[in-house]
C-alpha positions as a Python dict, from the first residue, in 0.01 Angstrom:
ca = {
    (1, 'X'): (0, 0, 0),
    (2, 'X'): (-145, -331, 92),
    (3, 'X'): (198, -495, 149),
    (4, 'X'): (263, -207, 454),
    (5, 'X'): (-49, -361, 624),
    (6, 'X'): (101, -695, 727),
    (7, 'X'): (305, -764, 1031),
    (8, 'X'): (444, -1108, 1037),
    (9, 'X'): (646, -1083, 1332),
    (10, 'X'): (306, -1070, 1526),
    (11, 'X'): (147, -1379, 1331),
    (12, 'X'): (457, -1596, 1418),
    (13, 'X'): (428, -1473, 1821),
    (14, 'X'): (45, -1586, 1817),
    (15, 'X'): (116, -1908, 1640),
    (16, 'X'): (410, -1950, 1910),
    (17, 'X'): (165, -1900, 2152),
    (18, 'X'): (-94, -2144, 2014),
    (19, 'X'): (147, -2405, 1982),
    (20, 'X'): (208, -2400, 2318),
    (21, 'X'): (-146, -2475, 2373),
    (22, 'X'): (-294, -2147, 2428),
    (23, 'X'): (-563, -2184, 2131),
    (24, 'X'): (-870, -1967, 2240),
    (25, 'X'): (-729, -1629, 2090),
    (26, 'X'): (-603, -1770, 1732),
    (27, 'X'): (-964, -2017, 1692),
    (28, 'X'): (-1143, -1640, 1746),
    (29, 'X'): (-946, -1453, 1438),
    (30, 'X'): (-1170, -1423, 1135),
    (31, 'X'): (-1100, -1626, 812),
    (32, 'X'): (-801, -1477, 586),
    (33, 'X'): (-655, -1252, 912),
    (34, 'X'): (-323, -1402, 841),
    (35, 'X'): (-149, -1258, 553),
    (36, 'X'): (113, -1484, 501),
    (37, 'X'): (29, -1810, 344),
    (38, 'X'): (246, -2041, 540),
    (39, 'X'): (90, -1883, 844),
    (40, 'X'): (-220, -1922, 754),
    (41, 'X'): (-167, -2297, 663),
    (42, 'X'): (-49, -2347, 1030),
    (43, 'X'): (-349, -2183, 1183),
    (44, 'X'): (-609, -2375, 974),
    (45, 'X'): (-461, -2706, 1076),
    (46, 'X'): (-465, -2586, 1436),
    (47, 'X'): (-839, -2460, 1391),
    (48, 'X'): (-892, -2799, 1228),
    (49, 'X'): (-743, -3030, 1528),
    (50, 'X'): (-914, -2789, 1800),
    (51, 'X'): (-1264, -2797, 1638),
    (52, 'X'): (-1194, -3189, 1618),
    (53, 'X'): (-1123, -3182, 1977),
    (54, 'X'): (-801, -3318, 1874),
    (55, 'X'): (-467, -3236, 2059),
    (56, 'X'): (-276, -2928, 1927),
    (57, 'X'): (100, -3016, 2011),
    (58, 'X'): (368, -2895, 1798),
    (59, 'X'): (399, -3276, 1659),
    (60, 'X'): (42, -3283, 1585),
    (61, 'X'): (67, -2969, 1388),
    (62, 'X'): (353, -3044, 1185),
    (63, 'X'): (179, -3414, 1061),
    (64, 'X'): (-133, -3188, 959),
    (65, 'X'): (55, -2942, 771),
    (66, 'X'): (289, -3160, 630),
    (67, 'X'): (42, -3357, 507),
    (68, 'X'): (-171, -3138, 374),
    (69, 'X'): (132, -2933, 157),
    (70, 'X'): (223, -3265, 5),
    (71, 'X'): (563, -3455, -32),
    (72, 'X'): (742, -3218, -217),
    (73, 'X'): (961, -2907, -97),
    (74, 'X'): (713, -2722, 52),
    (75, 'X'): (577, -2973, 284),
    (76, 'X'): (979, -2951, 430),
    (77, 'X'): (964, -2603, 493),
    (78, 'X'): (634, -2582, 660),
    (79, 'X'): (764, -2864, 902),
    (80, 'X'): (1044, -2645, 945),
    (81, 'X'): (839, -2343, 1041),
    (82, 'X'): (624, -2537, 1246),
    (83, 'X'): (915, -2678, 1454),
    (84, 'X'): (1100, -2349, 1446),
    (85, 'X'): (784, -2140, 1573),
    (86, 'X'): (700, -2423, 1875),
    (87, 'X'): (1067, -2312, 2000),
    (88, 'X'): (974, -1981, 2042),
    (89, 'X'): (887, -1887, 2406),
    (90, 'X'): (586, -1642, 2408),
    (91, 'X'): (462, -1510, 2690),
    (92, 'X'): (83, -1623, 2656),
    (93, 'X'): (-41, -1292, 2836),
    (94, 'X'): (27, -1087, 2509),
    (95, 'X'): (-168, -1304, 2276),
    (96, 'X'): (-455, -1031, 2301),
    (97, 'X'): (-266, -795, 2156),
    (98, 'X'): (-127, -1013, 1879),
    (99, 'X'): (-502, -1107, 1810),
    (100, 'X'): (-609, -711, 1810),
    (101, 'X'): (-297, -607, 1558),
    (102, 'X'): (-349, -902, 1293),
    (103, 'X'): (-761, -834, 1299),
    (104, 'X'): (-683, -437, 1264),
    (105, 'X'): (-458, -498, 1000),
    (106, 'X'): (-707, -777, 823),
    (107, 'X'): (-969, -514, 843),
    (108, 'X'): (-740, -250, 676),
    (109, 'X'): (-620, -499, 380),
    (110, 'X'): (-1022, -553, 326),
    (111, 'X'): (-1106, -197, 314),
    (112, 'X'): (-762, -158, 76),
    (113, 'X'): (-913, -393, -166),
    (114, 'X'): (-1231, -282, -131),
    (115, 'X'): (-1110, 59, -248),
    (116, 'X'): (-918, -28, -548),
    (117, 'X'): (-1222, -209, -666),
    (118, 'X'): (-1426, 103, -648),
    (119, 'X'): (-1182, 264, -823),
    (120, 'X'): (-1185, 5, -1085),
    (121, 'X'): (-1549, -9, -1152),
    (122, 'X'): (-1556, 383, -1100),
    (123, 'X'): (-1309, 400, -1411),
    (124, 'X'): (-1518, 124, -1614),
    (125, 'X'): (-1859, 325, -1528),
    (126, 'X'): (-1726, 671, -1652),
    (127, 'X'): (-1539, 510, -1982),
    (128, 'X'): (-1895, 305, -2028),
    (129, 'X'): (-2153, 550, -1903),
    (130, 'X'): (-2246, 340, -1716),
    (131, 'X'): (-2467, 424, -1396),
    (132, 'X'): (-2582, 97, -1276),
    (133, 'X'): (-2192, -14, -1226),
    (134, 'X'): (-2148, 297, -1050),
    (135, 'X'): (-2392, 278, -829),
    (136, 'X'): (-2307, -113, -764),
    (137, 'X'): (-1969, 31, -666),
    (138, 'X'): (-2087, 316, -447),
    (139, 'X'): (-2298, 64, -255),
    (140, 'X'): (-2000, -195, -242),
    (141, 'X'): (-1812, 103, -116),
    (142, 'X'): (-2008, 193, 160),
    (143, 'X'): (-2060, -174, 292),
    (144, 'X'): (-1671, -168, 338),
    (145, 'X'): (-1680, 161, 524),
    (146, 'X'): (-1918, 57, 743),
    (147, 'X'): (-1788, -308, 809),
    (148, 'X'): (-1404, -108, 906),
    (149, 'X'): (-1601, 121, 1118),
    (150, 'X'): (-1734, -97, 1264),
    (151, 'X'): (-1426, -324, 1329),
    (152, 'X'): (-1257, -16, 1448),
    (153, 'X'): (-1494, 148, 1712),
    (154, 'X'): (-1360, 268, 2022),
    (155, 'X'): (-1484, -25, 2300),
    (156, 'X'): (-1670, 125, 2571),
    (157, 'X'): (-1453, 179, 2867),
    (158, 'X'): (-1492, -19, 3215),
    (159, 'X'): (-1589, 233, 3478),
    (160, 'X'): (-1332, 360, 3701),
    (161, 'X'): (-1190, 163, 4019),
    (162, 'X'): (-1314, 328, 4304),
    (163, 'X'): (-1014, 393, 4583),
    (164, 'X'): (-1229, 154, 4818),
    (165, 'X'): (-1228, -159, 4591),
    (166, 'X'): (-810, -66, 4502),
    (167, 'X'): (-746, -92, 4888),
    (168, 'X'): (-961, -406, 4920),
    (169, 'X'): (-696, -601, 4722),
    (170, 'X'): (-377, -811, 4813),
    (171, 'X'): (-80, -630, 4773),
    (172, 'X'): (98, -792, 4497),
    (173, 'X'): (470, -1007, 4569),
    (174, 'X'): (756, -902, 4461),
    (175, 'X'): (828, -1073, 4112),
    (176, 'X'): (1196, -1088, 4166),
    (177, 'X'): (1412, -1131, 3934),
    (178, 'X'): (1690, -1079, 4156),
    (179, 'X'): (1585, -1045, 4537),
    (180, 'X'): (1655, -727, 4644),
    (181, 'X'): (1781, -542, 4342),
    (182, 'X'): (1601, -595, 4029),
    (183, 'X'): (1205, -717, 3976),
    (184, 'X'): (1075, -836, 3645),
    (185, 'X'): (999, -590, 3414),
    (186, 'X'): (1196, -304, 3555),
    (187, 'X'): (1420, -52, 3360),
    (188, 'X'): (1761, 17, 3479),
    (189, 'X'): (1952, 281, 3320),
    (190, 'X'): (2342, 233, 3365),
    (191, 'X'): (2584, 523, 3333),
    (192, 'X'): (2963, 580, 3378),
    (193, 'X'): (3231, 758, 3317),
    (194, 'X'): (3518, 689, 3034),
    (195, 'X'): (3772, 421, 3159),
    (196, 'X'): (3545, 301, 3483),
    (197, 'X'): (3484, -57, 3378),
    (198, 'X'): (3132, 15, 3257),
    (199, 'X'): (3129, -228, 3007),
    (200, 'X'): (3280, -496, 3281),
    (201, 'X'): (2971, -452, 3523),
    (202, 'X'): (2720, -452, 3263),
    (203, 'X'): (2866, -823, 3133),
    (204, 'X'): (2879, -901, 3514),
    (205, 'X'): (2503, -863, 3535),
    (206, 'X'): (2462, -1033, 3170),
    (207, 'X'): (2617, -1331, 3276),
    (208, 'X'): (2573, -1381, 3639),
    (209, 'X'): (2195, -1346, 3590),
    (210, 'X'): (2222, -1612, 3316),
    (211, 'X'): (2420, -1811, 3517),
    (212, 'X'): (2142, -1814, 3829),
    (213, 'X'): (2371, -1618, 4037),
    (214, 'X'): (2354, -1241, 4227),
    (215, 'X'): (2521, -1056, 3987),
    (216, 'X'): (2745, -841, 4323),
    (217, 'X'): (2763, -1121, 4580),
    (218, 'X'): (2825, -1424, 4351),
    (219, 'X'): (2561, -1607, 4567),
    (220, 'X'): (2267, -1839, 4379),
    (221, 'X'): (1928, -1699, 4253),
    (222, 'X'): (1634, -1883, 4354),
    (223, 'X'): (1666, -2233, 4136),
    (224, 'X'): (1518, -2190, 3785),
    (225, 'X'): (1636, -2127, 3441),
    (226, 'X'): (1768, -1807, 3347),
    (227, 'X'): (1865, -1644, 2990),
    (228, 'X'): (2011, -1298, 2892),
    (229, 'X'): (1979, -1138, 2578),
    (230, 'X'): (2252, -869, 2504),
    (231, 'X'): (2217, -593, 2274),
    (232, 'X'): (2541, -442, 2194),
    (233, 'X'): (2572, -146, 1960),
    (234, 'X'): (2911, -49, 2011),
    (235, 'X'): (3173, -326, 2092),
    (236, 'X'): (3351, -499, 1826),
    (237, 'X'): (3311, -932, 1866),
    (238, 'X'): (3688, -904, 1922),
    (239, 'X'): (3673, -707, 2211),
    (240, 'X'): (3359, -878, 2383),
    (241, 'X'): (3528, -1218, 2327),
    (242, 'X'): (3813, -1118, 2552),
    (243, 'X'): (3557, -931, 2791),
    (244, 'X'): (3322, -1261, 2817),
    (245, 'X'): (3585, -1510, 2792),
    (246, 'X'): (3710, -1364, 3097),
    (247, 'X'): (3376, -1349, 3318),
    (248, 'X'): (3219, -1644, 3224),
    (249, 'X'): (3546, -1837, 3327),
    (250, 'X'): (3453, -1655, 3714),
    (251, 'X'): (3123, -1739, 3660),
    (252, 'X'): (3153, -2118, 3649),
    (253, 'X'): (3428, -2097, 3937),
    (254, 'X'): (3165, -1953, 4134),
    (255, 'X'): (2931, -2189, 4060),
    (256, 'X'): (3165, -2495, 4157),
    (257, 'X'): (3237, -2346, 4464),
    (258, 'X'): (2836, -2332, 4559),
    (259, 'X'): (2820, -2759, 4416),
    (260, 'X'): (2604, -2586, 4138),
    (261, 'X'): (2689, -2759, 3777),
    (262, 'X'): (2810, -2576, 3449),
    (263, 'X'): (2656, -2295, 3241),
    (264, 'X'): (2554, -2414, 2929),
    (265, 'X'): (2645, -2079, 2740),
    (266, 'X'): (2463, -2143, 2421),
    (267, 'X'): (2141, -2151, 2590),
    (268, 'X'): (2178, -1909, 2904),
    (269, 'X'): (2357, -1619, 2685),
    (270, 'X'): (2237, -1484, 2323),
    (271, 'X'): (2433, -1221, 2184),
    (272, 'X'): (2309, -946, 1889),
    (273, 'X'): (2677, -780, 1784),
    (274, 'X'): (2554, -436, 1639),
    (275, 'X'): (2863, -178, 1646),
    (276, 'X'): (2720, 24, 1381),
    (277, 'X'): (2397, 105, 1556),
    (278, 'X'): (2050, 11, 1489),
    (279, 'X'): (1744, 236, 1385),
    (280, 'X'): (1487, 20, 1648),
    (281, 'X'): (1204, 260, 1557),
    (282, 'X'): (1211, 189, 1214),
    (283, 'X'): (954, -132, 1181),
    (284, 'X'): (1182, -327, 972),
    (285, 'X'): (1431, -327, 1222),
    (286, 'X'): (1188, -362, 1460),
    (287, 'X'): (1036, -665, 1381),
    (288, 'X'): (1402, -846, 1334),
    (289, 'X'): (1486, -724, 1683),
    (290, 'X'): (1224, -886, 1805),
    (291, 'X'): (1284, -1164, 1672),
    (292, 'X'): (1557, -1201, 1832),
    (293, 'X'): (1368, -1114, 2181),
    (294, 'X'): (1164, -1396, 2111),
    (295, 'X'): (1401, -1643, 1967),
    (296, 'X'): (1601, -1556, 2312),
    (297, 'X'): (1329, -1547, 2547),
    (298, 'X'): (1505, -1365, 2801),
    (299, 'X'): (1461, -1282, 3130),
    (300, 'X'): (1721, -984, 3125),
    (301, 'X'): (1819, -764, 2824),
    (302, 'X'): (2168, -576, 2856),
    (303, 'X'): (2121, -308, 2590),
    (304, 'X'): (2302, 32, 2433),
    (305, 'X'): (2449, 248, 2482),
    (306, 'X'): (2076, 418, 2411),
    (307, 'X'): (2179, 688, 2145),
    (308, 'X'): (2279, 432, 1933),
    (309, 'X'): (1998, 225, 1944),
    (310, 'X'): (1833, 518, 1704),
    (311, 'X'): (1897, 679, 1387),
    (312, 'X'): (1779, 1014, 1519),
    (313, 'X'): (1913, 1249, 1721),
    (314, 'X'): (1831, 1134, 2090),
    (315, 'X'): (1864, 1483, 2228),
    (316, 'X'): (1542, 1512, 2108),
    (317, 'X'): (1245, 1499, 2303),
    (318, 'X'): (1027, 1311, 2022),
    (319, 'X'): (1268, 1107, 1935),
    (320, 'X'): (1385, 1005, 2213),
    (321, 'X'): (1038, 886, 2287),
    (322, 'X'): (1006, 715, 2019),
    (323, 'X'): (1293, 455, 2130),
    (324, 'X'): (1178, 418, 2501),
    (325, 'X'): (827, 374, 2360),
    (326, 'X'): (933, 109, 2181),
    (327, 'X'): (1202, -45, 2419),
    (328, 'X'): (899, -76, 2668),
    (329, 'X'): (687, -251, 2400),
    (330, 'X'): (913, -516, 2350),
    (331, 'X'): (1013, -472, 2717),
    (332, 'X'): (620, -573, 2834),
    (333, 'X'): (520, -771, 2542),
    (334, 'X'): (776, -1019, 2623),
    (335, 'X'): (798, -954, 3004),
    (336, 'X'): (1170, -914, 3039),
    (337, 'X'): (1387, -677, 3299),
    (338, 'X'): (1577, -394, 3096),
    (339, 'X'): (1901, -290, 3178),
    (340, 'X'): (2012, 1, 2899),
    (341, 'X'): (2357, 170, 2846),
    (342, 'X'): (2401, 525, 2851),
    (343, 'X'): (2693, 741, 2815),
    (344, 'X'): (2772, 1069, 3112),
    (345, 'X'): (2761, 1387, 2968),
    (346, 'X'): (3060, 1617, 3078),
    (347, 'X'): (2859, 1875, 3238),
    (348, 'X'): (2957, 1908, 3590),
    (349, 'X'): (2738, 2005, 3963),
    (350, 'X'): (2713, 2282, 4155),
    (351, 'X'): (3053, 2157, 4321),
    (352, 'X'): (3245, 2105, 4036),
    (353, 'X'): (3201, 1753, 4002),
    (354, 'X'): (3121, 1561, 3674),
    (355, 'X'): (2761, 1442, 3683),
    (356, 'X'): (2663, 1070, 3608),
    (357, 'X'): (2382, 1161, 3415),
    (358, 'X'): (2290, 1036, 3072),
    (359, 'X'): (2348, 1192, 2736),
    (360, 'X'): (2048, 1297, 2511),
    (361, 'X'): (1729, 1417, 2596),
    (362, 'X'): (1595, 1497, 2969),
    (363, 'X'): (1340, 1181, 2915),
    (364, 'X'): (1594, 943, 2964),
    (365, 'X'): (1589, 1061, 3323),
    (366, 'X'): (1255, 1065, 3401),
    (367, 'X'): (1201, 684, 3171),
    (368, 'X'): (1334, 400, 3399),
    (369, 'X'): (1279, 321, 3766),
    (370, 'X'): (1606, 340, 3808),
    (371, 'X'): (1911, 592, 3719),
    (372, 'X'): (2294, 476, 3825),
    (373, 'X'): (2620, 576, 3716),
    (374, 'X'): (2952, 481, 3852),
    (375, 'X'): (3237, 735, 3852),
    (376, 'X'): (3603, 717, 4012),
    (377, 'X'): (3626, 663, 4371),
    (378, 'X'): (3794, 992, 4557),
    (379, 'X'): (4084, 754, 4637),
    (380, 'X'): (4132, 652, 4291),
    (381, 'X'): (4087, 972, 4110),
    (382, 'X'): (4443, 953, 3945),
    (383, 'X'): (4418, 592, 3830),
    (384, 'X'): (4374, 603, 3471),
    (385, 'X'): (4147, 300, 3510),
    (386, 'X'): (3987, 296, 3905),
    (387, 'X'): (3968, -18, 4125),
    (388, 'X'): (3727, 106, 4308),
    (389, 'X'): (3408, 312, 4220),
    (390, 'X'): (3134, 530, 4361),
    (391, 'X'): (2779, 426, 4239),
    (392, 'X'): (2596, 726, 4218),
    (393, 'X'): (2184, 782, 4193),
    (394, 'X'): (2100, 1019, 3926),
    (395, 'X'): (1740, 914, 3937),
    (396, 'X'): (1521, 911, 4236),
    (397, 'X'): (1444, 579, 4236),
    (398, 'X'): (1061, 453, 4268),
    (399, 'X'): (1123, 181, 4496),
    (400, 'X'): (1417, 97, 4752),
    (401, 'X'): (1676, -110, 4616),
    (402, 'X'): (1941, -303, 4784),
    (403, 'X'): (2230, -107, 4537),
    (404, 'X'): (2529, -115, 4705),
    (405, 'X'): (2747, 240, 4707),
    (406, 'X'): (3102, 123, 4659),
    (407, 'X'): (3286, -116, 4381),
    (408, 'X'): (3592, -238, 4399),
    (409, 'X'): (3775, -475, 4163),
    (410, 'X'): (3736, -835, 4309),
    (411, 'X'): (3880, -1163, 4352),
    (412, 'X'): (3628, -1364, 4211),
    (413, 'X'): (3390, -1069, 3956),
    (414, 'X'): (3514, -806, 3772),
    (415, 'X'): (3350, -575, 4018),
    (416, 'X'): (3250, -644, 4395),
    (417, 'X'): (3061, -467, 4689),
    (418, 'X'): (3240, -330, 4962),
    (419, 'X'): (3173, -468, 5345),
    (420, 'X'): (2877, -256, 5399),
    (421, 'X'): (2725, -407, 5114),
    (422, 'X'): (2639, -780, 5285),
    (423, 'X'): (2589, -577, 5640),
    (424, 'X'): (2324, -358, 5455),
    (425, 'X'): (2179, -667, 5296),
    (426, 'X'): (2198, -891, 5633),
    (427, 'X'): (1998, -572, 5776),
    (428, 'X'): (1691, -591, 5544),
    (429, 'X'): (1671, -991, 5517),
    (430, 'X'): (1743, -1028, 5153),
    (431, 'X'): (1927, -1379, 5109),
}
């Protein structure tokens, strides 16, 4: 029982955090919150330097916990850790919640062993007769029940904001990822039909936006490092190869023709190959997804297609919930823009047209800011494979967008606006 109250993942994000000098959270854990000795090791020497007044830089660290493990095998692995954990790019914002999940779960451990004790001295008082153990125990017992309730009462909530004090603010900026069209943190559900080139736009966002560039005009993103992080559960490595291969080559071109230097594709682009599927709201899985997220640090995620990012049937209303409840923890915790595959369903309109809109349950259309699907131009509808596409809103959209309507196969992307694309965007002022 006690080994299900540990969560590892979220020691190694607060260490990650520390490291990178954001102490106060980790210096207020109790003694014995971490569960895992090696982590534990690396937040006493960190204690240790801070209450010193000592720096706390990943170098520093390593000497102390080196040191203090000795010369032999171990000390190499907790240097290892150390250096591997300062490489990890946490956003310092979620250390809170880090610090409330390892205390919750510290609390629960102590109340676990508390229990078995009782039950131990409860079995030793009945086989002895023995009521002063007993009552030892029952007091023990209750001192743990109080100390978790304690630990686990409800804060008291801050009082409402009163309309007056909301309107009083700044409107908050834009955080744009890319001007225009996509702002940190939103979710983007992409749809399309069989044979569109689905798979082709969703690599052209993956790797222009890695590559600081707009992922329909080719033009550069505001100067600043950029990573993507793609999650693919249904292409073999054989056929992304030829897909990727293939863009990034137009990528770089691109960039020589704006002066801008090369990619470096190791760093801008991580790729998790999944074509089986993944069960993401199992915690196992969970917690080597993210991982990954953090390993990455990306600023966009290019994920799906959705209903195989679950073992359960995504038609389902709980379970579908389940996976965008926890797409949007990882999706917040780590502060990235979310752009999800999704498959059309073959239903078709009032018309007689085939809708855009996703397979599985109705959630999925009510779950992202944004809905799109692209389906076959009118004057490509008998080209087994379109050059040019209609993008379609299935999804009222919660903000305006500068999307453009039309795709056609280009000369320098996969896929490339139409003319009234750059007129609509000369219109509103987005560079």
């Amino acid at each position: 029982m006690i080994e299900n109250l540990r969560d590892h993942t979220a020691e190694r994000q607060l260490l990650a955090i520390a490291l990178h000098g954001r102490t106060d959270e980790l210096l207020a854990l109790a003694p014995g919150a971490f569960s895992h000795w090696q982590h534990a090791a690396i937040a006493m020497a960190i204690t240790g330097l801070a209450q010193r007044g000592m720096p706390t830089d990943p170098p520093i660290v390593m000497r102390e916990v080196v040191n203090a493990a000795g010369g032999d095998a171990r000390a190499q692995t907790m240097g290892k850790l150390v250096a591997d954990l300062a490489t990890h790019l946490v956003p310092g914002e979620s250390a809170g919640y880090y610090v409330e999940r390892i205390s919750a779960l510290h609390t629960a451990r102590e109340l676990a062993l508390a229990m078995e004790r009782f039950q131990g001295k409860v079995a030793y008082a009945a086989e002895n007769d023995d009521d002063e153990v007993l009552a030892g125990a029952a007091n023990e017992a209750r001192e743990a029940i109080g100390a978790a309730e304690v630990a686990f009462r409800p804060v008291a909530a801050e009082p409402p904001m009163s309309l007056g004090s909301l309107l009083d603010e700044e409107d908050d900026p834009y955080d744009w990822l890319v001007p225009g069209l996509l702002e940190r943190t939103d979710r983007l559900i992409l749809t399309g039909f069989e044979g569109t080139g689905k798979s082709f736009l969703l690599a052209q966002f993956a790797l222009c936006v890695a590559a600081g560039l707009h992922p329909f005009t080719g033009d550069p993103l505001p100067e600043r490092e950029y990573r993507t992080l793609v999650f693919d559960c249904e292409n073999s490595k054989r056929q992304m190869k030829r897909r990727y291969r293939r863009i990034a080559a137009q990528v770089d071109a691109l960039r020589r023709k704006h002066d801008m230097g090369p990619v470096d594709w190791h760093r801008a682009v991580r790729i998790v190959s999944r074509p089986e599927g993944v069960a993401l709201t199992e915690p196992r899985e969970l917690a080597r997804i993210e991982q990954n997220v953090s390993l990455s640090a990306p600023d966009l995620v290019v994920a799906g297609p959705l209903y195989k990012m679950s073992k359960l049937d995504v038609k389902d209303e709980q379970a579908a919930k389940e996976l965008t409840d926890t797409l949007d923890l990882l999706r917040v915790r780590h502060q990235f823009t979310l752009i999800a595959e999704a498959h059309a369903g073959h239903s078709n309109d009032g018309g007689g047209a085939r809708r855009v809109r996703p397979i599985g349950s109705s959630l999925f259309l009510r779950w992202p800011e944004f809905g799109f699907g692209i389906a076959p131009h009118r004057d490509c509808a008998t080209e087994e494979h379109p050059s040019m596409v209609e993008v379609k809103h299935w999804r009222g959209s919660r903000d305006e967008r500068a999307w453009p309507q039309v795709l056609r196969h280009g000369a320098h992307l996969p896929w490339e606006p139409t003319g009234d694309y750059f007129q609509m965007l000369a219109e509103r002022g987005v560079a």
